[in-house]
C-alpha positions in Angstrom: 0.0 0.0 0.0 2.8 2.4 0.9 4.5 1.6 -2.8 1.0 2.6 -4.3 0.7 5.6 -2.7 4.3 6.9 -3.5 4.0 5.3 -6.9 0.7 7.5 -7.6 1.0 10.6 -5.8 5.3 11.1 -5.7 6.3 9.8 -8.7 3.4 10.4 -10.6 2.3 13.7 -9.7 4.8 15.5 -7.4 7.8 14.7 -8.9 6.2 15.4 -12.5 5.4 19.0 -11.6 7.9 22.3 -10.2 8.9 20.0 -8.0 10.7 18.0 -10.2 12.9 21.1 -11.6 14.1 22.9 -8.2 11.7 23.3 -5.1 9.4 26.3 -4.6 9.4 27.8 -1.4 6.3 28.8 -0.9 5.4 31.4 2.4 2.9 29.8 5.1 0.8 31.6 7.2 -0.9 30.5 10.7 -4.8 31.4 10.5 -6.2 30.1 13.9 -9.5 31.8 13.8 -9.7 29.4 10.6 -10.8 26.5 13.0 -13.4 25.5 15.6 -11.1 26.1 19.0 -12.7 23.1 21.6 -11.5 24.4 24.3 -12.9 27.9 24.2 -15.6 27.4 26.4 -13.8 26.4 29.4 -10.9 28.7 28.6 -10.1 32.3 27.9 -6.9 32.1 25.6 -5.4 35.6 24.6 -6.4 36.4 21.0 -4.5 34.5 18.9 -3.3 36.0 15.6 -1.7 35.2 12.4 2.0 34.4 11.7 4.4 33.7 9.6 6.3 30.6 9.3 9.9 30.8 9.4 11.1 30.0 5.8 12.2 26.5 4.9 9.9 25.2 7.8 8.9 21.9 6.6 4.9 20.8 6.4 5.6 17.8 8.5 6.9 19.8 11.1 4.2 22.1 11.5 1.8 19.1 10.9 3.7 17.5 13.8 3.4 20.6 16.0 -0.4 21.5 15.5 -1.2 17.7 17.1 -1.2 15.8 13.3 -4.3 17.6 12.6 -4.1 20.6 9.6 -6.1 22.7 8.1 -4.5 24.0 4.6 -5.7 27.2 2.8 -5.2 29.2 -0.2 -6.1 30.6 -3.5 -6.4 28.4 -6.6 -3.0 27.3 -7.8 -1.1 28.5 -5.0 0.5 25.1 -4.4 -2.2 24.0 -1.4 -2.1 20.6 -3.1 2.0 20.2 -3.4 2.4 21.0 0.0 -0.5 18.3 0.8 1.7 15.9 -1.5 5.0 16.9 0.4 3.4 16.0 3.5 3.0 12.8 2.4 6.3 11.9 1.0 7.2 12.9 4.7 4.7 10.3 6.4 5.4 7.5 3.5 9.0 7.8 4.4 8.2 7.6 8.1 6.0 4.2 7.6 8.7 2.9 5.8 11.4 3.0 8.4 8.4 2.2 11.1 6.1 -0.2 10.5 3.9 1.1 13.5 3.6 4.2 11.7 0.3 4.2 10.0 -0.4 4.3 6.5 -0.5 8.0 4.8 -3.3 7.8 1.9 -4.4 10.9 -0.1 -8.2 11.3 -0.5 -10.0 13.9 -3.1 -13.5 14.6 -1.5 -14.7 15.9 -4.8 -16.5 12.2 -5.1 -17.6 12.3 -1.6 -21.0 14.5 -2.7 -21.8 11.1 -4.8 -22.4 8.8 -2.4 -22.7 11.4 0.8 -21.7 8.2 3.2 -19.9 8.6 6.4 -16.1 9.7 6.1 -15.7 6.0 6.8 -17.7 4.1 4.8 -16.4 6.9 1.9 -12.8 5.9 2.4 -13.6 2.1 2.5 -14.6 2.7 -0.7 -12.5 4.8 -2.1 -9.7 2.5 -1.0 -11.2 0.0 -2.4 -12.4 1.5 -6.0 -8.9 3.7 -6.1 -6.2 1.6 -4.5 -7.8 -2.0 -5.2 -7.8 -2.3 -1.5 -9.8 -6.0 -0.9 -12.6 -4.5 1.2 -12.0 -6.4 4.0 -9.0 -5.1 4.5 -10.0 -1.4 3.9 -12.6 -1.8 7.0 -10.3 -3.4 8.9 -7.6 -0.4 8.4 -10.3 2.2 9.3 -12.1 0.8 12.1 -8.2 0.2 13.6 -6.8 3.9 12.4 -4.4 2.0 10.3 -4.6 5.2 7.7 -3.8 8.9 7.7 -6.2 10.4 5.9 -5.3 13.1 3.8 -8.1 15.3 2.3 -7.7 16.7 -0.8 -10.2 19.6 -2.5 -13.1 20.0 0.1 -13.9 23.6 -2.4 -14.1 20.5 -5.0 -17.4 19.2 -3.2 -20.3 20.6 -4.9 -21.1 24.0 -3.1 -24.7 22.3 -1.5 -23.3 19.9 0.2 -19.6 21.2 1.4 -21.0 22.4 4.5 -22.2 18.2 5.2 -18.6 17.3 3.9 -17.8 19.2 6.6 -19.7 18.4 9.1 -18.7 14.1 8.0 -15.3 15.0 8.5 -16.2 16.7 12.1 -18.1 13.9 12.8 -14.9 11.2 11.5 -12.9 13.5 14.2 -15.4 12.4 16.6 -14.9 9.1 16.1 -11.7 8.9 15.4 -10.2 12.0 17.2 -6.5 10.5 17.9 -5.9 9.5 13.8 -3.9 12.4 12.1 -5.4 14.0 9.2 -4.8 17.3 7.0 -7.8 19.0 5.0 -6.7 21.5 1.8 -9.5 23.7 0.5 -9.5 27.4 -1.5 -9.8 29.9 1.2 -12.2 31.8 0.3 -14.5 28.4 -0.4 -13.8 27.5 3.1 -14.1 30.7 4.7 -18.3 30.7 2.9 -18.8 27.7 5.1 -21.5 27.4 8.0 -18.9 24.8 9.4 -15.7 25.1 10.9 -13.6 21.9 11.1 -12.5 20.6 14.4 -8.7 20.3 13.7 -5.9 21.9 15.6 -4.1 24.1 13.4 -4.9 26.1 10.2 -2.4 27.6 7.3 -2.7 30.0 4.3 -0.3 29.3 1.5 0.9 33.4 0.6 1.3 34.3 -3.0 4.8 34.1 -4.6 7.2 37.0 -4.2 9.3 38.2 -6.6 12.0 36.9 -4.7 10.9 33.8 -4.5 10.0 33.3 -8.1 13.4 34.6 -9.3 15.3 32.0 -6.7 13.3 29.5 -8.6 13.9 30.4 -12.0 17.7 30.8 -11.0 17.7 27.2 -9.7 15.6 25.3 -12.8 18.6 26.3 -14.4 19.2 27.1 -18.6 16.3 25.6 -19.3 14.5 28.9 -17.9 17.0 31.2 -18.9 14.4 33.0 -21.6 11.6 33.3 -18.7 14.1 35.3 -16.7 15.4 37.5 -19.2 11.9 37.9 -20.4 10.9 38.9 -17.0 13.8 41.5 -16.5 12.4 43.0 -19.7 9.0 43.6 -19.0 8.2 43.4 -15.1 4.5 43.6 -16.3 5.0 39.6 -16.2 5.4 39.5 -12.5 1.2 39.8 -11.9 0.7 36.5 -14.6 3.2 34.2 -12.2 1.8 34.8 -8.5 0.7 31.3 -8.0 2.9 27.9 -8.7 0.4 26.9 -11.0 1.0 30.1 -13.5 4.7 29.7 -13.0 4.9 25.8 -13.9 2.9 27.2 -16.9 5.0 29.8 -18.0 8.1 26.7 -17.6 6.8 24.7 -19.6 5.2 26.9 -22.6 8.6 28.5 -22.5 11.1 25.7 -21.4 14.3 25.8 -23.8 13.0 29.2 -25.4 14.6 32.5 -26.0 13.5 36.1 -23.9 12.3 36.8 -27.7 10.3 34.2 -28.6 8.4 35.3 -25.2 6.0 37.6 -26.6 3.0 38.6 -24.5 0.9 41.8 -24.8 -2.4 43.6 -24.4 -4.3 43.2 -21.3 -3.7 40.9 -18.0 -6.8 38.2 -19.3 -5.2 38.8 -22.6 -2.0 38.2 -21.4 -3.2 35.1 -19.6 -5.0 33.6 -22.8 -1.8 33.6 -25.0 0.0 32.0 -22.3 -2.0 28.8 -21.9 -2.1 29.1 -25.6 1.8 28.5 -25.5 1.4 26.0 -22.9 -1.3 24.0 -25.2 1.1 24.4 -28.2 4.1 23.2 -25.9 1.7 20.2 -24.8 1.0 18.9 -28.4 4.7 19.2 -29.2 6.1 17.3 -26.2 3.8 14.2 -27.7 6.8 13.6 -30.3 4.9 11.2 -32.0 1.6 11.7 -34.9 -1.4 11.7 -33.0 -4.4 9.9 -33.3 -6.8 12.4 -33.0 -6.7 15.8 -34.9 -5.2 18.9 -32.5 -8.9 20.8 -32.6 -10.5 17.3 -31.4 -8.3 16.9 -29.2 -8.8 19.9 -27.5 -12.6 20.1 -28.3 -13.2 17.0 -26.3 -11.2 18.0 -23.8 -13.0 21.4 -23.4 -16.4 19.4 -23.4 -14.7 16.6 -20.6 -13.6 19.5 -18.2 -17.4 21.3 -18.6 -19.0 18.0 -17.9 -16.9 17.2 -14.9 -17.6 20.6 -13.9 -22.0 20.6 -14.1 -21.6 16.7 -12.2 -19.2 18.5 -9.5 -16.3 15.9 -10.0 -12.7 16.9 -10.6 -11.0 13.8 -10.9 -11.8 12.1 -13.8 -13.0 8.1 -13.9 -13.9 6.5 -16.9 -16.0 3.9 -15.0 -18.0 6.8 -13.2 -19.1 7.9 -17.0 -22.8 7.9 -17.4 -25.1 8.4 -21.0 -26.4 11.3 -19.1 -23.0 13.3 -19.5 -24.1 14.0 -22.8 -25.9 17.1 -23.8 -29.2 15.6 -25.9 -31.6 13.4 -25.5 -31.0 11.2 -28.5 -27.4 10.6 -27.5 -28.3 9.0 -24.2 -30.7 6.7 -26.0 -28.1 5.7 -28.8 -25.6 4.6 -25.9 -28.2 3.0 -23.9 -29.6 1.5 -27.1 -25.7 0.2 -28.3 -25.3 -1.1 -24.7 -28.3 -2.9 -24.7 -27.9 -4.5 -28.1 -23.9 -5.5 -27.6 -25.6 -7.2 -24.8 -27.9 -9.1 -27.3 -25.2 -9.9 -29.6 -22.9 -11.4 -27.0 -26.0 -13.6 -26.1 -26.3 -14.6 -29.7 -22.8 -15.2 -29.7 -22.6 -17.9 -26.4 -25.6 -19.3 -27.8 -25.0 -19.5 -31.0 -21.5 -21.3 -30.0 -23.6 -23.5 -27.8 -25.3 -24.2 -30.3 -22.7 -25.1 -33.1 -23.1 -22.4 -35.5 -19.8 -22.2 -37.4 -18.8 -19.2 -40.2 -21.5 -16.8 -39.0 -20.1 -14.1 -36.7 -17.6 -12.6 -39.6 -20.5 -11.4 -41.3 -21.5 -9.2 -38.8 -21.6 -5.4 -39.8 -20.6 -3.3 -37.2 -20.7 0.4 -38.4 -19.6 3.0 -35.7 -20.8 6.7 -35.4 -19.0 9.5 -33.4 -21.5 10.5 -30.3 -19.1 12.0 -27.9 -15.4 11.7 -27.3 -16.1 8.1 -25.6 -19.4 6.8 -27.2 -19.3 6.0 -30.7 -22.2 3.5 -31.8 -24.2 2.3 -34.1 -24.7 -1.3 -35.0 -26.0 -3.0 -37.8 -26.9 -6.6 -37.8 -27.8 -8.9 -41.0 -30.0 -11.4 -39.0 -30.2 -13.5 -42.5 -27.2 -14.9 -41.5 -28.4 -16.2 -38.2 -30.9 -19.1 -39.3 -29.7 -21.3 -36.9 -29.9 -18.8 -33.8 -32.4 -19.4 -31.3 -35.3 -17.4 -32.0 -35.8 -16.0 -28.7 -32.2 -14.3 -29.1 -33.4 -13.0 -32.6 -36.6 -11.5 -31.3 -34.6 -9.9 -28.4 -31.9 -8.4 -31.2 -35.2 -7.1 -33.1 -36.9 -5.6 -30.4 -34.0 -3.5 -29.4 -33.3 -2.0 -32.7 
């Protein structure tokens, strides 16, 4: 389990991103009003206020020091996820040189809202579903706080029902009050709430400095060279690469590239759109190979993919959580149902009519597919003259569906 989390979330995603080039100190901030303090009805604490973290103050350690119970906040893209992901290298390497160290396991609540179970029964699940956890054991590493849960995206949770993801998690803490656990969610997202979660310790991820950006930049090396030079000739830049999320952009639209080829002008949103147009460019190029699909489809099904995700309040995509009623008509959702339904009668046919001993039949099938949606192409056709030896009642079945 531990190799499967590192294998994911490490090598697969933090090691694939800034981290990968140079590390990106990023400024932390206590916020203790952020949480619900237990104890403030039995005693009068002088007002607590925000500080700074000392720089290069590790996310373990400051996990460690608020009781192994965090609370991380931020704007979008300011890295709230990276530090989550940092924090778990930290724990993963801690299990591994203790094996009474619990398990650290990283959680996106974005598919809580689905199933709205207990925090529990939710991570049973998802350690089963995600990890290919046998469920048995999943239970059994819950009910005995065998896991560290760590909470990924509770802004992700459709805006309805974040205050009840809230109030599970609260309720989890209950429960289960001596298991650590860290929380990330948008500040702002988390500040709306009704709730305040019962945890011990709350952060705000700052936006990047100039300083800090530039230290960066220095450290990725040649690679960046252009960025810099780019950004000692018009400072303007500075405002587009406040969060690591704009500044891994900007690295790798421009990775390799000259200050002059690093053109950007008109407004900020302006400024903004030809960078991600860069970035998409960049994308296609790094492929190396001749795609598949044309660029425009590509990114037309893409576009469609993030807007559905988006109306069914998911952020992580599964292809098994896909449902005919992603797509926008009506007539859609009935061709896939209606292709489901009859590959279902033709694999009948098919056992049956290999049960009973029809030989040379199947290659004359004609199977002619029609584009629906970036996953759904169907539409079959079936010359049932072929089939004189098929069991009626499988014929009938293949007629009645279509």
């Amino acid at each position: 389990m531990l190799q499967k989390v590192r294998n994911f979330w490490i090598k697969g995603i933090l090691e694939q991103s800034l981290y990968a080039v140079a590390r990106l100190e990023l400024g932390l901030t206590t916020k203790p009003e952020a949480i619900e303090d237990t104890w403030k009805i039995l005693v009068q604490r002088p007002n607590q206020i925000s500080q700074p973290l000392p720089p290069g103050t590790r996310i373990s350690s400051t996990f460690d020091e608020f009781n192994k119970a965090l609370l991380i906040l931020g704007a979008p893209g300011c890295g709230k996820t990276t530090l989550l992901l940092e924090l778990t290298k930290d724990l993963l390497d801690r299990a591994e040189r203790d094996s009474n160290q619990p398990i650290p396991v990283v959680f996106n609540l974005s598919s809580w809202v689905i199933k709205k179970f207990q925090l529990a029964n939710w991570m049973v699940d998802e350690l089963s579903e995600r990890y290919q956890v046998p469920r048995k054991h999943a239970q059994i590493w819950i009910d005995k706080d065998l896991i560290i849960p760590l909470l990924d995206g509770l802004d992700e949770v459709a805006p309805d029902y974040r205050s009840n993801c809230a109030e599970a998690i609260n309720a989890f803490r209950k429960k289960h009050g001596l298991v650590p656990l860290a929380v990330c969610s948008r500040v702002t997202d988390y500040e709306a709430l009704t709730v305040k979660l019962h945890l011990q310790g709350a952060l705000v991820v700052q936006p990047l400095t100039l300083e800090q950006t530039t230290h960066y930049l220095i450290q990725a090396g040649a690679p960046l060279a252009g960025v810099r030079a780019a950004l000692q000739n018009d400072e303007s830049l500075w405002e587009l690469l406040d969060t690591p999320l704009m500044l891994s952009v900007a690295a790798l639209a421009y990775y390799g590239r000259s200050a002059k080829e690093i053109v950007l002008t008109g407004t900020s949103e302006e400024r903004k759109s030809q960078l991600f147009a860069k970035y998409t460019e960049a994308m296609f190029s790094r492929r190396g190979k001749a795609l598949l699909y044309s660029r425009q489809k590509t990114i037309q099904w893409l576009a469609w993919l993030a807007y559905t995700l988006a109306n069914h309040n998911q952020s992580v995509f599964y292809v098994e959580w896909m449902q005919p009623n992603w797509l926008s008509s009506k007539w859609q959702q009935w061709l896939v149902n209606l292709g489901a339904v009859v590959l279902s009668g033709l694999s009948g046919a098919l056992i049956c009519g290999l049960l009973y001993g029809v030989s040379g039949v199947w290659d004359k099938i004609v199977v002619v597919t029609r584009e629906v949606s970036p996953f759904f192409m169907v539409t079959i056709h079936v010359d049932i003259s072929d089939f004189p030896e098929c069991p009626s009642c499988v014929l009938n079945f293949a007629l009645s569906k279509g």
